[in-house]
DRENVEXBA-964451 format. One line per 3 residues: number of its first residue (from 1); their letters; for each residue x, y, z of N, C-alpha, C, O. Coordinates in nm, 4 decimals, m for minus. Atoms other than C-alpha are relative to their C-alpha. Layout:
NUM> a> X/Y/Z/X/Y/Z/X/Y/Z/X/Y/Z; ...
This chain:
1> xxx> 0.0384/m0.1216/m0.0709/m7.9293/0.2612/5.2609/0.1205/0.0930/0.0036/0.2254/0.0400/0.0401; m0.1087/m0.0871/0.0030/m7.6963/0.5829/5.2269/0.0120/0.0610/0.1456/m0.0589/0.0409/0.2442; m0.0143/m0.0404/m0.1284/m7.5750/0.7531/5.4868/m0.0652/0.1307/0.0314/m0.0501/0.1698/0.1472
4> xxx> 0.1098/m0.0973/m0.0240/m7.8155/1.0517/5.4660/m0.1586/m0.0582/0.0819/m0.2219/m0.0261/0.1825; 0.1473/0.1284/m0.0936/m8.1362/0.7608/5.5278/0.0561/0.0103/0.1382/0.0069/0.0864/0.2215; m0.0518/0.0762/m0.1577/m7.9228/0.6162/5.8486/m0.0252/0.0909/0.0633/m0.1204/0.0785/0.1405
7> xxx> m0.0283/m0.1459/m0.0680/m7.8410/0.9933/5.9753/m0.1761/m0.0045/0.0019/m0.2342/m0.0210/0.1092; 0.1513/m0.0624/m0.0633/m8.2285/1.0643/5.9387/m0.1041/m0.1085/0.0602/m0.2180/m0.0796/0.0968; 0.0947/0.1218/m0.0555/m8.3750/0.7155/6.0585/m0.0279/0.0257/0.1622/m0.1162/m0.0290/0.2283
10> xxx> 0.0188/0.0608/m0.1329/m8.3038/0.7978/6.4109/m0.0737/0.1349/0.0302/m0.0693/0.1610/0.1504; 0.0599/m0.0884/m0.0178/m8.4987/1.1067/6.3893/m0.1628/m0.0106/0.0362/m0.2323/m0.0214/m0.0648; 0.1424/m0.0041/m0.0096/m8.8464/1.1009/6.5090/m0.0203/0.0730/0.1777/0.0568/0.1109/0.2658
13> xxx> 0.0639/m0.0962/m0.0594/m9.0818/1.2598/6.7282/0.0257/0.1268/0.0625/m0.0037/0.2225/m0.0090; m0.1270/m0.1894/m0.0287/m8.8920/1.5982/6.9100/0.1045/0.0078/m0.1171/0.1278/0.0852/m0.2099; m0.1136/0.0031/0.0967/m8.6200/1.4804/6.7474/0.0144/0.0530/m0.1428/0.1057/0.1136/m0.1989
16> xxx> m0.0255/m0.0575/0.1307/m8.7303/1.5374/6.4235/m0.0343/0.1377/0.0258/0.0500/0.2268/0.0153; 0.0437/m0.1493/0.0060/m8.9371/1.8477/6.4791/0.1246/0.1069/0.0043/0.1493/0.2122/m0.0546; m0.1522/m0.1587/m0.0455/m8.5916/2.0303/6.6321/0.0474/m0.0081/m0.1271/0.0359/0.1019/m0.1811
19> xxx> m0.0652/0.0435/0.0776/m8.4046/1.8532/6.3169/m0.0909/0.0814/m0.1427/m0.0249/0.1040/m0.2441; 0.0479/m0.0400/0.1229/m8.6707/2.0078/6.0539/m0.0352/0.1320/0.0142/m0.0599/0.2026/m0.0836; m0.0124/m0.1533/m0.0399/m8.6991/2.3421/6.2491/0.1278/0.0340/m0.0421/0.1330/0.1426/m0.0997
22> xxx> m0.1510/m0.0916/m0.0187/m8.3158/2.4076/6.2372/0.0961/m0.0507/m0.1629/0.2005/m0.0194/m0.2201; m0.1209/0.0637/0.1630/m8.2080/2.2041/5.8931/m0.0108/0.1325/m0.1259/0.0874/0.1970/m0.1626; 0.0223/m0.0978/0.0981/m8.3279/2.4468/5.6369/0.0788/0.1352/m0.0054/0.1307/0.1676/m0.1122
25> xxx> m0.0182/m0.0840/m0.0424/m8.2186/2.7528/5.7929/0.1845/m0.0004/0.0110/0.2599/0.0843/m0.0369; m0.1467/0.0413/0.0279/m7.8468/2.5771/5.8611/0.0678/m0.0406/m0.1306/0.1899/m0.0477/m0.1446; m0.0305/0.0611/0.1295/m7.8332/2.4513/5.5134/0.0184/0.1266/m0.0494/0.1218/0.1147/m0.1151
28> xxx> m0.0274/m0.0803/0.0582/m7.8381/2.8167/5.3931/0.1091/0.0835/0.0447/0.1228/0.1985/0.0029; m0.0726/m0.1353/m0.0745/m7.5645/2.9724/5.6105/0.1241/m0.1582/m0.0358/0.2429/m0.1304/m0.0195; m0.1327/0.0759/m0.0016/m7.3305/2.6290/5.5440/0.0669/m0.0535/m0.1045/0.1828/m0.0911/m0.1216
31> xxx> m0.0302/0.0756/0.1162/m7.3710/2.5062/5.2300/m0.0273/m0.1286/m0.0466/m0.0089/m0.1810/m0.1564; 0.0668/0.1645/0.0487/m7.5293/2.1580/5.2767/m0.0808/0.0116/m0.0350/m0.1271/0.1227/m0.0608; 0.1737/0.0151/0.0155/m7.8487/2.0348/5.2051/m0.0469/m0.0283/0.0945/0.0269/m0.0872/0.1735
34> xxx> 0.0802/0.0720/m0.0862/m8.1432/1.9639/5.4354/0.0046/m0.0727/0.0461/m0.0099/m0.0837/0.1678; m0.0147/0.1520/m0.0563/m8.0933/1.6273/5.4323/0.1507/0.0001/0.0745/0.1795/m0.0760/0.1669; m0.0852/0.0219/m0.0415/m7.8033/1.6654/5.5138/0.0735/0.0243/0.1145/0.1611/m0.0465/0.1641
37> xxx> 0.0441/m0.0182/m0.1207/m7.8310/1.8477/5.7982/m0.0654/m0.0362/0.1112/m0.0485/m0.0024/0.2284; 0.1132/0.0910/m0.0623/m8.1194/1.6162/5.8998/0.1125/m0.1059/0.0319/0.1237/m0.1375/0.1504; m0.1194/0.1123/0.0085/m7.8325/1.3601/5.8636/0.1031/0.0068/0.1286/0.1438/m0.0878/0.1960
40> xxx> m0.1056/m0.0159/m0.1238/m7.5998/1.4948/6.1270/m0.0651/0.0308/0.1039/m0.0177/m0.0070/0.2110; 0.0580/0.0079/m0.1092/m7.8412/1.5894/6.3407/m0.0211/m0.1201/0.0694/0.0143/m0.1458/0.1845; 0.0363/0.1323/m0.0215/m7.9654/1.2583/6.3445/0.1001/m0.1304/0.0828/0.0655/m0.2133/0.1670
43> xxx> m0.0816/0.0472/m0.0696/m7.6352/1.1083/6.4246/0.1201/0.0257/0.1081/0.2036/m0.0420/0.1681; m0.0158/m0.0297/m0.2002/m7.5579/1.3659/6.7181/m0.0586/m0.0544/0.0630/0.0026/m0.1041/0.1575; 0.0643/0.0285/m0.0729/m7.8632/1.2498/6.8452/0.0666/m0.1482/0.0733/0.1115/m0.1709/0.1857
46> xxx> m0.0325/0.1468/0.0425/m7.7773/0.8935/6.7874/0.1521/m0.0167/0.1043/0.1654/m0.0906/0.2018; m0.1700/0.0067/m0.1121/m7.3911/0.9298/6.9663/m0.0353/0.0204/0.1492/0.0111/m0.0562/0.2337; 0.0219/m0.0349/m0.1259/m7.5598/1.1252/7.2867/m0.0236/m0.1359/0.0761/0.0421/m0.1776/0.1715
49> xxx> 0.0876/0.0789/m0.0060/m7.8107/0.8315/7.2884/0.1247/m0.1380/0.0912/0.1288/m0.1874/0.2038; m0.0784/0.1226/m0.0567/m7.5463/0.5602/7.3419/0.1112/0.0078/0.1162/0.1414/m0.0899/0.1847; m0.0436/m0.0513/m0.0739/m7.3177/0.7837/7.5501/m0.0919/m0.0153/0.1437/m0.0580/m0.0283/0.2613
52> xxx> 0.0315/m0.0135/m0.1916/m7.5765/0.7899/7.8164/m0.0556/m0.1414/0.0493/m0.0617/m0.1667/0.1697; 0.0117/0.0990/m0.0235/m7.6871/0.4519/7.7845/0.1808/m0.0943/0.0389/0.1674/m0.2064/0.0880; m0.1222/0.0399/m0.0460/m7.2785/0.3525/7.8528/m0.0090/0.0372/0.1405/m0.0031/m0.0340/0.2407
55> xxx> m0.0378/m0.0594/m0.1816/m7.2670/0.5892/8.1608/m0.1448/m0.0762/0.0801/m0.1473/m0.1002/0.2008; 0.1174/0.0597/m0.1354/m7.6224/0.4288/8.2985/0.1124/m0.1735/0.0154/0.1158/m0.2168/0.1305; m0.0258/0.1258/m0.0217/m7.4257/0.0680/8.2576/0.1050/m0.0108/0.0877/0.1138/m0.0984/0.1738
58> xxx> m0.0860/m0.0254/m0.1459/m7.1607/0.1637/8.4724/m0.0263/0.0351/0.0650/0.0262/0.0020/0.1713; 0.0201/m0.0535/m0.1612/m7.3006/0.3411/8.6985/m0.0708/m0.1306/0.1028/m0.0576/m0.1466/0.2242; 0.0835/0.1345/m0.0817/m7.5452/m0.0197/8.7668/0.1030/m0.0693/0.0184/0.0951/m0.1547/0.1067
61> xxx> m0.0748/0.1322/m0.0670/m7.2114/m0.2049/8.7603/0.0971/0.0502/0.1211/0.1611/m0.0271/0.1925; m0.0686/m0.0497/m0.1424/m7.0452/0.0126/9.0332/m0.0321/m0.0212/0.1038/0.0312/m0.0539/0.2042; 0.1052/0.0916/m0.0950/m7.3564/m0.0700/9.2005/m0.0572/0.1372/0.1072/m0.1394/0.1159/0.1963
């Protein structure tokens, strides 16, 4: 699996829609491709995702 797949695996339902609304449009003003855009979106999402699942695990072990 390349790292364009991974980047777009974690894309689905909003996620993608925002990710296939805004890729096309960014791909022409940056110089990537679609996918590739789909790709980083995918693994902002993906970083937030675990970011807030860290801060919920501390906050339950602070108590």
């Amino acid at each position: 699996m390349d790292t364009v797949s991974m980047g777009k695996a974690g894309l689905q339902g909003w996620r993608a829609r925002v990710a296939d609304a805004v890729a096309d449009p960014v791909a022409k003003r940056s110089g990537l491709t679609g996918d590739q855009v789909r790709a980083v979106l995918g693994a902002a999402f993906f970083v937030l995702s675990v970011v807030y699942v860290v801060q919920t695990v501390r906050e339950l072990r602070r108590g």
